[in-house]
Residue, then its C-alpha position, 0 to 999 in steps of 0.5 A: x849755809x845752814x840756818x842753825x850756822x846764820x841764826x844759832x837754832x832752828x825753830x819748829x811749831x806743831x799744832x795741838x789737836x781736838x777729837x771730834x768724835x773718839x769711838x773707844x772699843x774694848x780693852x785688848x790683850x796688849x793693854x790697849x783699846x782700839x779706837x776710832x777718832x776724828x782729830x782736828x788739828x787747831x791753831x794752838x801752837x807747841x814751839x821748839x828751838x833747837x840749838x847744835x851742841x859740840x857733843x851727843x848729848x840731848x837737854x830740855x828747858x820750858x820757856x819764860x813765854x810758856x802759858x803752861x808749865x805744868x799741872x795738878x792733879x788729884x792723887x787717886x790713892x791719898x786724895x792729896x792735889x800733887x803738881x807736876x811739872x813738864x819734864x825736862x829729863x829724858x822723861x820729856x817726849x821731846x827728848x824722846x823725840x831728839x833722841x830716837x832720829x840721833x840714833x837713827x842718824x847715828x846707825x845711818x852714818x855708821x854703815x856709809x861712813x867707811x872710810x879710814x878717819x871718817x867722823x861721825x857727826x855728834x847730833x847733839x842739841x839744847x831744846x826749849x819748848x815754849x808751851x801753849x798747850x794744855x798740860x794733861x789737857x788731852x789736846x796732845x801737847x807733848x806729841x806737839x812737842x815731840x813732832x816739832x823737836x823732830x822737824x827741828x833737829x831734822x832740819x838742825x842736822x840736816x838729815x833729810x827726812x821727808x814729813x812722812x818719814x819722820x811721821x814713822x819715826x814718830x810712831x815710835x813715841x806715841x799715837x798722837x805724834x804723828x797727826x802733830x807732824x801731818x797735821x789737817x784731819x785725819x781719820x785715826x783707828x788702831x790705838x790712833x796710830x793708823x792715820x787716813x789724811x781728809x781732804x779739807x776745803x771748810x773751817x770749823x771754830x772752837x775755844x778751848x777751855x783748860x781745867x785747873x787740874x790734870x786729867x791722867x789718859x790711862x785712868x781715864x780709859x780705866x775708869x771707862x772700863x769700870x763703869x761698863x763693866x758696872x752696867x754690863x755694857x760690852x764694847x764693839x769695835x768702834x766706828x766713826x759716824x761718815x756724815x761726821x767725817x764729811x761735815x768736819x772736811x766742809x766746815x759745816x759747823x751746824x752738822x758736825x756740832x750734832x753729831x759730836x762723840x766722846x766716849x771718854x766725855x762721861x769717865x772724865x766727867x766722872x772724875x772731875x765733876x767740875x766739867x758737867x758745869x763747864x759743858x752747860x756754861x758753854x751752852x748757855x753761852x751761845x755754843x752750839x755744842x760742847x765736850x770733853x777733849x781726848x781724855x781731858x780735861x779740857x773742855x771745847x765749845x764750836x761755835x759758827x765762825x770767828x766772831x762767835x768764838x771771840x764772843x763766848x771766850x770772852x763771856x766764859x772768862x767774865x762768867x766762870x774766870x777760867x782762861x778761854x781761847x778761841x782756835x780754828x782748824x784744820x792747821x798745819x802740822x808740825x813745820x819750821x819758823 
């Protein structure tokens, strides 16, 4: 018996990410820049319950339980603060996701299904997200998302696919989709969609502190753009720091925290001003190290274990009110309940 045929639904998690290291190089012809990231899979976890419909087709709902469901962000034309909430329309990248392995499911029964009176299958599903993720963060919350709708409907229609197959299929959508179903480290290149899976045996501590507002990744990769162009700067082919790779797969908090990098730490700051002193904040309360996530504008502190994480959480939220977590990783990818 199928679990959706003994439950009503199949459930997946897969874990938002940090970059402890983004190498960004130049602007490419195809409209994309090459990079070389370090991601760093956390115990942030993005949850999506599937349930069979009758028909084909695909709906999406945000649970009650989210922490988020949205974010604000400033207009860069008027200036005005505009909300916008998670999509739940084929705009949502878990809709994308339900999508794209139905019609693959669709064209794979379409050539064995032969036979006179064969019925294909509908491979239709209501999906709800429950958000734990930032928003707009740059932890990759909806590759998160993305990465559990595929593990779930795999599993809800019973198709098979082994995790690296469904990472392929999630390359279709988006960089960061495949680490969210592999999960652990990786070292990514290309536009981060080339992944090299580490070996690790150590853990590393963080908190996660979001930003009130939105942060959107092109302009912020614009704005990089910009500001070297201001100061003549040319990008080079961007390249990870191999001390970095081997400290992050130890845990040896005390060497990675040194040798942190994001070149999109100082665009992200640039538009959001706030950050710089969120960064020395962390800082002053015990980090070892702080920056910017991805391309924020989540802010990440490390920290040298557990207690130390649970600790500057604690003094963040009582010193700045902002909603502080404390993580650790590697996780697990994307996996079912």
């Amino acid at each position: 018996m199928r679990d959706s045929e003994l439950f009503g639904h199949v459930t997946a998690v897969a874990p938002g990410k940090v970059n402890l290291s983004l190498r960004v190089g130049p602007l490419r012809p195809d409209g994309y820049h090459s990079v070389a990231s370090l991601y760093y899979a956390v115990s942030l976890l993005e949850e999506v319950s599937a349930t069979p419909r009758q028909d084909s087709a695909i709906t999406v709902s945000i649970s009650e339980r989210s922490t988020f469901t949205g974010t604000t962000h400033t207009d860069p034309e008027s200036g005005a603060t505009v909300t916008t909430e998670v999509p739940q329309d084929e705009h949502n990248l878990a809709y994308r996701a339900a999508a794209l392995l139905r019609d693959t499911l669709k064209e794979r029964d379409a050539a064995v299904l032969t036979f006179p009176g064969a019925e294909p299958s509908a491979y239709g599903v209501d999906l709800t997200i429950t958000k734990n993720v930032p928003v707009a963060g740059g932890m990759g919350g909806g590759s998160a998302d993305a990465a559990a709708a595929l593990v779930a409907c795999s599993a809800l229609w019973e198709a098979g696919l082994t995790k690296e197959q469904l990472a392929e299929l999630g390359a279709q959508l988006g960089a960061d989709v495949p680490f969210a179903i592999l999960g652990g480290a990786a070292v990514g290149q290309g536009t981060g969609e080339n992944l090299s899976p580490l070996l690790t045996r150590g853990e590393l501590h963080l908190v996660i502190v979001p930003a009130s507002t939105g942060l959107s990744t092109p302009e912020v990769y614009g704005t990089l753009d910009r500001m070297r162009a201001e100061v003549g700067l040319q990008a080079e082919a961007p390249e990870l720091d191999n001390d970095l790779v081997r400290a992050a797969c130890t845990g040896d908090a005390e060497l990675v925290a040194t040798l942190m990098a994001n070149d999109l730490q100082a665009p992200a700051v640039h538009m959001l001003p706030d950050l710089d002193d969120m960064l020395d904040a962390g800082m002053v309360e015990g980090a070892m190290q702080g920056m910017v996530s991805g391309s924020g504008p989540t802010v990440m502190f490390l920290v040298r274990d557990a207690a130390s994480a649970s600790q500057l959480a604690t003094r963040l939220q009582e010193r700045l009110d902002v909603w502080a977590v404390p993580v650790h990783g590697p996780a697990p990818g994307a996996r079912l309940l």
